[in-house]
C-alpha positions in Angstrom: 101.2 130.0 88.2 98.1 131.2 85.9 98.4 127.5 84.2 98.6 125.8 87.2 95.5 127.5 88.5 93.4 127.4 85.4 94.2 123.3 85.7 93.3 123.5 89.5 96.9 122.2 90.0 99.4 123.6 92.0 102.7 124.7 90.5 104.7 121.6 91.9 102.0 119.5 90.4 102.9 121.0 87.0 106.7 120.1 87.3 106.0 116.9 88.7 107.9 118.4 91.4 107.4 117.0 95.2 105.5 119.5 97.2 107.2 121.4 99.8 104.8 120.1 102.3 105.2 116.5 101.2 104.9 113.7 104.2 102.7 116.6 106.1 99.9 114.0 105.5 101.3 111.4 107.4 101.6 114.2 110.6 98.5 113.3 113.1 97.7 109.6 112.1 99.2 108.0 115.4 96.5 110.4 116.8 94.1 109.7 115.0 94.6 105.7 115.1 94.2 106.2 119.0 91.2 107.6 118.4 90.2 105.3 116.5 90.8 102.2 118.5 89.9 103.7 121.9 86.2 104.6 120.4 83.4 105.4 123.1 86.2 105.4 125.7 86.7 108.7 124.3 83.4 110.1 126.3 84.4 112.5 128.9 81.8 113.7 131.7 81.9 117.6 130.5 78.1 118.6 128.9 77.9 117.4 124.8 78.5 120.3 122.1 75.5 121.0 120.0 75.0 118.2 117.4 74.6 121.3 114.7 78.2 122.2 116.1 79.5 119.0 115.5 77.5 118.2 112.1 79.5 121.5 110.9 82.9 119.7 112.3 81.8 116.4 110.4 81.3 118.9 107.2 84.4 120.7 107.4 86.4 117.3 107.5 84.6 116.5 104.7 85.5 119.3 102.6 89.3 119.0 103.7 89.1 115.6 102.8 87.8 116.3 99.2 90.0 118.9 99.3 93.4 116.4 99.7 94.2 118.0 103.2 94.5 115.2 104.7 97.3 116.5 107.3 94.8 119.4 108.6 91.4 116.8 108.5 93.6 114.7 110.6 94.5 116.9 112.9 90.9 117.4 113.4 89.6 113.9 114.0 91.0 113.0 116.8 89.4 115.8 119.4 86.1 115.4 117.1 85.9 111.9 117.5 85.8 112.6 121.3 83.4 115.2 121.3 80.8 112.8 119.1 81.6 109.8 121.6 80.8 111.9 124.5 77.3 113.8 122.4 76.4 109.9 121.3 76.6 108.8 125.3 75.0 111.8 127.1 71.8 111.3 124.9 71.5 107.8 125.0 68.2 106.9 124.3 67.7 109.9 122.6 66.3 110.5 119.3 69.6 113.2 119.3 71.8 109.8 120.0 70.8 108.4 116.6 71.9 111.3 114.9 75.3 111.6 116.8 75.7 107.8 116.0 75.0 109.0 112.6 77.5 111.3 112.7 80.4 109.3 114.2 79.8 107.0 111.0 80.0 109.3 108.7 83.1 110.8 110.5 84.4 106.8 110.1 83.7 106.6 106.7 85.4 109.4 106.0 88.3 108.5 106.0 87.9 105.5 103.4 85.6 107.4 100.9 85.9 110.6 98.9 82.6 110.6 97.5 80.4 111.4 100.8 76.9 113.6 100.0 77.9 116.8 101.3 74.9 117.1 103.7 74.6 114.4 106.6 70.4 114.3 105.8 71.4 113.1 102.2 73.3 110.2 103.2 71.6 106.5 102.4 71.8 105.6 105.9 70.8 109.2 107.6 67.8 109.1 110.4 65.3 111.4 109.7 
C-alpha cells in the first residue's frame, strides 16, 4: 500500500488488477447524455443559484475530472447542467448571463478535456 501511494497508484493499479469499482464510470451517463441533448430546456422557473455557487460546482467537476472520478463528476452534471440553463436564462441580457454562458461551456468542455485552467477567469475565452 506505501508503494502504491508513494506512485500515486492505487494497489489494484500495481497488480494490474481490475478495480473493485470498475464499470462505476459508466453509472450516470444516460443522465448525463439527457442533459446534454435537452440543453436550455433544462431552465426551470425556480429563482437562479448564485453564479459563485455554481462556478464552485463547475470547479468541483473539474477537480473530479482530473481526479479520474468520472462516475461521481457524472453524477453531478446532470442537476448542474440544469441549474446553469436556468442562471443563463433568468439573466438574459445580463452582464451575469455571459458568465453563466461561460460557465455552461466550460462545464461542456469538460468533459472532452483534462487540461482545463483551474480558475474559470483564466480560461482563453473567459469574460471579464
Amino acid at each position: 500500500m506505501a508503494v502504491a501511494r508513494a506512485l500515486n497508484l492505487t494497489v489494484y493499479d500495481l497488480y494490474e488488477q481490475p478495480s473493485p469499482q470498475s464499470g462505476t464510470e459508466r453509472e450516470g451517463i444516460a443522465e448525463l447524455e439527457t442533459a446534454v441533448i435537452a440543453g436550455p430546456a433544462l431552465a426551470i422557473d425556480d429563482p437562479p443559484s448564485p453564479l459563485d455557487t455554481l462556478a464552485r460546482a463547475v470547479a468541483t467537476v473539474a477537480e473530479l475530472q482530473r481526479k479520474s472520478r468520472y462516475d461521481r463528476s457524472s453524477a453531478l452534471m446532470p442537476d448542474l447542467l440544469a441549474a446553469l440553463h436556468t442562471a443563463a436564462q433568468a439573466r438574459a441580457g445580463a452582464a451575469e448571463a455571459e458568465r453563466a454562458h461561460g460557465l455552461l461551456a466550460r462545464l461542456g468542455l469538460l468533459s472532452g478535456s483534462p487540461s482545463l485552467p483551474e480558475n474559470e477567469s483564466e480560461h482563453p475565452l473567459s469574460v471579464e
